[in-house]
N, C-alpha and C positions, 0 to 999 in steps of 0.2 A: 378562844372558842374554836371548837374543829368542826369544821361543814358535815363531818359526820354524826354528829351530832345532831345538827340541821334538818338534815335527810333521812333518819330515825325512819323506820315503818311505822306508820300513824295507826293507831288501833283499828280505825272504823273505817269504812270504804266514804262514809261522809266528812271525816277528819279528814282522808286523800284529798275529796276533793278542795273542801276549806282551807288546803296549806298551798293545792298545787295551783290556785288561781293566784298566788303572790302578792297578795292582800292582805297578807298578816304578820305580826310581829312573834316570834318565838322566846320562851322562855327558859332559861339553860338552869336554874333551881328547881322549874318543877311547881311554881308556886303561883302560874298564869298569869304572871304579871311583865308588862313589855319589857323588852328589853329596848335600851338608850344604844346609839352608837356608840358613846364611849367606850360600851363591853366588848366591842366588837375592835376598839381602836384604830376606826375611822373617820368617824363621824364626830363634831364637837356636840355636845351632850344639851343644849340648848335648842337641837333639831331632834325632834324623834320623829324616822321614815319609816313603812316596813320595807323588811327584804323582800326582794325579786326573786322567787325562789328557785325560781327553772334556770334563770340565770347565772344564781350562785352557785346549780350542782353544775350548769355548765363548765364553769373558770373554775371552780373549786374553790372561788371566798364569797363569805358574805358580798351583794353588790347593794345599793339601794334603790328602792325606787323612785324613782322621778315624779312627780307631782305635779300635775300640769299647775294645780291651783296653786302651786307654789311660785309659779313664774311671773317675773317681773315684769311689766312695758310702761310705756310712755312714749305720748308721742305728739309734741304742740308746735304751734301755726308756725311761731315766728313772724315775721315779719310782712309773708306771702299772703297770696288774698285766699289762697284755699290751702290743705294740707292733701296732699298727693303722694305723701307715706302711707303704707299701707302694712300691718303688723299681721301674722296666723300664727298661731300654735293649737294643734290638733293631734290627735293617735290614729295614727294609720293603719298600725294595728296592736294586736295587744302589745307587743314586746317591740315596737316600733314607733317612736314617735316625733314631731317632726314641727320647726319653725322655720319662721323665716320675715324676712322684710324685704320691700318691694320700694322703693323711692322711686314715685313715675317722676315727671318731666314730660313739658309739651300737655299736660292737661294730666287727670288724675286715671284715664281711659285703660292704660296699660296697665297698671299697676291692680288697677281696681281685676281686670282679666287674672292676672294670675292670682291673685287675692283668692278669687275664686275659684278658678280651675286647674290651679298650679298639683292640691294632691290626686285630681283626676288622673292627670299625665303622669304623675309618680305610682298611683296605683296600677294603671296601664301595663306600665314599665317593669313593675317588678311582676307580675304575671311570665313576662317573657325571660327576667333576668334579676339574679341574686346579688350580685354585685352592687352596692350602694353606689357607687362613684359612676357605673356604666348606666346605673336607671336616675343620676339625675341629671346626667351628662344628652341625653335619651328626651328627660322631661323637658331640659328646658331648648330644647329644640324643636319639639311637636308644641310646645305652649307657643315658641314665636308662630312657625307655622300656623299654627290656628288663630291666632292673631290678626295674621294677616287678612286670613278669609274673612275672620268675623269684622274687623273694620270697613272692610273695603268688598263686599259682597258681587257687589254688581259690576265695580269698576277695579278690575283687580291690578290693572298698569295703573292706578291715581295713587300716587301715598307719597305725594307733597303735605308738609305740616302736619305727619304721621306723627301719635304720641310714643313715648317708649320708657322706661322703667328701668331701674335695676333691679338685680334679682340676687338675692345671698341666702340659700336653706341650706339647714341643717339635721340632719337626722341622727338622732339616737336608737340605737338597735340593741338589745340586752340588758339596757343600762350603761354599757361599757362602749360601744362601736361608734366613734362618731365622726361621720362624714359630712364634709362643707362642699357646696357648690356655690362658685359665685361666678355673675357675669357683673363688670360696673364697678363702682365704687364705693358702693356700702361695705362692712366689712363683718368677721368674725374673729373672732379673740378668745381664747381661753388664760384665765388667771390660776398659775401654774405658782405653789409656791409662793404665793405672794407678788407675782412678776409675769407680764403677759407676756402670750406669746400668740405672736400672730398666725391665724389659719387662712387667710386671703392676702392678696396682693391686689393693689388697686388697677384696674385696665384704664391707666390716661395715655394722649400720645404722650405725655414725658417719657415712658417707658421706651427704649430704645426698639426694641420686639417689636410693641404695639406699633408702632411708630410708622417700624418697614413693611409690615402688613398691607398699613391703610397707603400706604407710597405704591409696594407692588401694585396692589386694585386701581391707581389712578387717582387715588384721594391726595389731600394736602394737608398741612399742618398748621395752622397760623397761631401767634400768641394776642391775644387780651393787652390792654393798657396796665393790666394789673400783673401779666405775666403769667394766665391759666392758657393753656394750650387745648385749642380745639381743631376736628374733625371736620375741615370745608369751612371752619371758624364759625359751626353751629355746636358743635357735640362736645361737651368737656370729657367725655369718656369713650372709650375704642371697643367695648361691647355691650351689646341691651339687648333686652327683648323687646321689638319693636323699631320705631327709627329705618323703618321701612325704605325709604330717601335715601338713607347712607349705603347700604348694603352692599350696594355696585361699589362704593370707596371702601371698602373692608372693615366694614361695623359688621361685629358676627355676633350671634346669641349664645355658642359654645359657652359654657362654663370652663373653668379653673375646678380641680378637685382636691381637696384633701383628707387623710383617712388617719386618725389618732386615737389610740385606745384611752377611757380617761380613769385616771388614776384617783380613784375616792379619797386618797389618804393624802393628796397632795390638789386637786384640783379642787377650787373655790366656786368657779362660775364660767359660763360661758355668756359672752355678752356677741348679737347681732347691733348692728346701729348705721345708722344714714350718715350720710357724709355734712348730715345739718349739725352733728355732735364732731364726727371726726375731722373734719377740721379745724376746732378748736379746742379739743382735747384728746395728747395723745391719747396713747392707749393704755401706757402707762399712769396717766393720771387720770383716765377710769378704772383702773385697777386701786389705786389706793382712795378714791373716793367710797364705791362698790362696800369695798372691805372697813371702811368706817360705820356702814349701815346694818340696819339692825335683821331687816328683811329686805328681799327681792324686788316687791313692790313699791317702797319708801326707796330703794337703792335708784331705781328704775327714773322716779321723778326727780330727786335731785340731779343728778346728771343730766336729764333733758331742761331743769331752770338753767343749769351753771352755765349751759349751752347757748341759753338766751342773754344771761346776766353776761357773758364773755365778748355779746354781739352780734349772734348769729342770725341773719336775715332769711335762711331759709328751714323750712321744718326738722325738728329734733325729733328723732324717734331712736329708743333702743329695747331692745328685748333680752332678760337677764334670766338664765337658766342653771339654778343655784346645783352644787353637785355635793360631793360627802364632806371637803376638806370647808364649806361655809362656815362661816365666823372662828376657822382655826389660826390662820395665817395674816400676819398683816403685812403688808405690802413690803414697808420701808420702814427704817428705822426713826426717819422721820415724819412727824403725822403732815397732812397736806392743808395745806391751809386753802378756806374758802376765799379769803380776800385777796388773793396772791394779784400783784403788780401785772398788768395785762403788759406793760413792756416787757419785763425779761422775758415773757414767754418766746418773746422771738418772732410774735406774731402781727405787732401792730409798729413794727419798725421804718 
């Protein structure tokens, strides 16, 4: 199919606008009837999205469009007395749209803050700046900032026992642009081919970096009986938003960025998740779970049981953002077994 085709001159000035809002599927017979991804040979034929149309005269191929209603979560207690993940997915604007998860800590107080005021500061942001990676880098920096004030109002030196969150969004721009911000340990992933590939790196002092940081500022590093490394041997992670307390030890709210165009004919999904799933399942074996399921939604809760069924005592949440190559690619040549041996995993040794 050639995008020129696509982009045809529409008879009617109300045909113009019926195609230019990218809400609709195009016909290449002539016969009104949708066309399937597979004509397009990106999409497996079991999905039919429409194209994004402004998007696709932009790159010059068909792109699809993204579905909020199509997106996956889950997100349960585990073991804790409250769940203090906190899941968004929203459109920020038409051709912009944008997830994220939040795993407070210290109370659900932080997490709940950016939950809700996290795409304020990204709207903000991009007013002044186009750049995705500079407006979330931007956001999640006026979100601690405001943070701060909003907790602590009257008494703005108190922020002992100060709650704090991690922070991982993601935006999609055209359909194709997508940038990750993360501070923390939750993470983002895209399933490439059948095969993840990581978009974050986790901020613990195990990180050699992180490590010198929180050392330059005057902070220490101590390990756990179990061998988790913390910040003053409260914080298992070296940045948040919030954690007010550490800040003089070099706990910073900066995000981490990353920027990767995604490829419809090869990308399956992009998955957000709490470190109540990643540390018991790589990422890899949420990739070839994901890809056994039939949709986004069913993908989303098995992965946060398997989370609990493996042992996990703190909240499971992940967020699954299906892309063109769904249900084309399976992982591995081998299918994954749900009952697998909690020992080889290498985890309960």
């Amino acid at each position: 199919v050639q995008l020129l085709h696509l982009s045809e001159e529409p008879q009617t000035q109300s045909d113009l606008h019926h195609r230019l809002d990218g809400s609709v599927r195009f016909d290449t017979d002539g016969s009104g009837q949708p066309v399937t991804w597979d004509s397009f040979g990106i999409w497996d034929n079991r999905i039919e999205e429409p194209v994004l149309l402004p998007s696709s005269i932009r790159y010059g191929k068909p792109i699809p469009q993204v579905s909020l209603s199509r997106v996956g979560c889950a997100s349960v207690l585990g073991l804790r007395k409250q769940n203090e993940d906190r899941l968004r997915v929203a459109r920020i604007h038409d051709n912009l749209l944008y997830f994220a998860v939040f795993d407070g800590h210290g109370g659900p107080h932080a997490a709940d803050y950016c939950y809700t005021f996290m795409e304020k500061f990204i709207r903000d942001a991009l007013e002044e700046e186009d750049d995705l990676e500079k407006v979330l880098k931007k956001a999640f920096l006026d979100a601690d900032k405001a943070l701060h004030t909003h907790l602590m109002p009257d008494q703005p030196h108190v922020v002992h026992s100060v709650p704090g969150t991690t922070a991982t969004v993601a935006m999609l721009r055209d359909g194709v642009e997508l940038v990750v911000g993360s501070a923390g340990d939750s993470r983002a992933m895209l399933c490439r081919k059948g095969r993840a590939q990581k978009l974050t790196a986790d901020h613990t002092p195990d990180r050699k970096d992180e490590r010198l940081r929180i050392q330059r500022h005057g902070g220490f590093v101590t390990w756990n009986s179990v061998g988790q490394a913390n910040v003053n041997g409260r914080l298992a992670m070296t940045r948040s938003i919030g954690d007010f307390h550490l800040k003089d030890s070099g706990v910073i709210a900066e995000p981490d960025t990353t920027r990767i165009m995604v490829q419809h004919a090869n990308d399956s999904f992009l998955t957000l998740t709490s470190d109540g799933i990643n540390f018991l399942l790589s990422d890899q074996e949420i990739c070839d779970v994901i890809n056994q399921c039939p949709d986004p939604t069913e993908a989303a809760q098995v992965i946060a049981e398997q989370a609990l069924q493996y042992g996990s005592d703190d909240n499971a949440s992940i967020l699954i953002v299906p892309f063109g190559a769904w249900g084309k690619h399976q992982s591995s040549a081998s299918t994954y077994s749900m009952s697998r041996n909690f020992s080889s995993s290498g985890r309960w040794a």
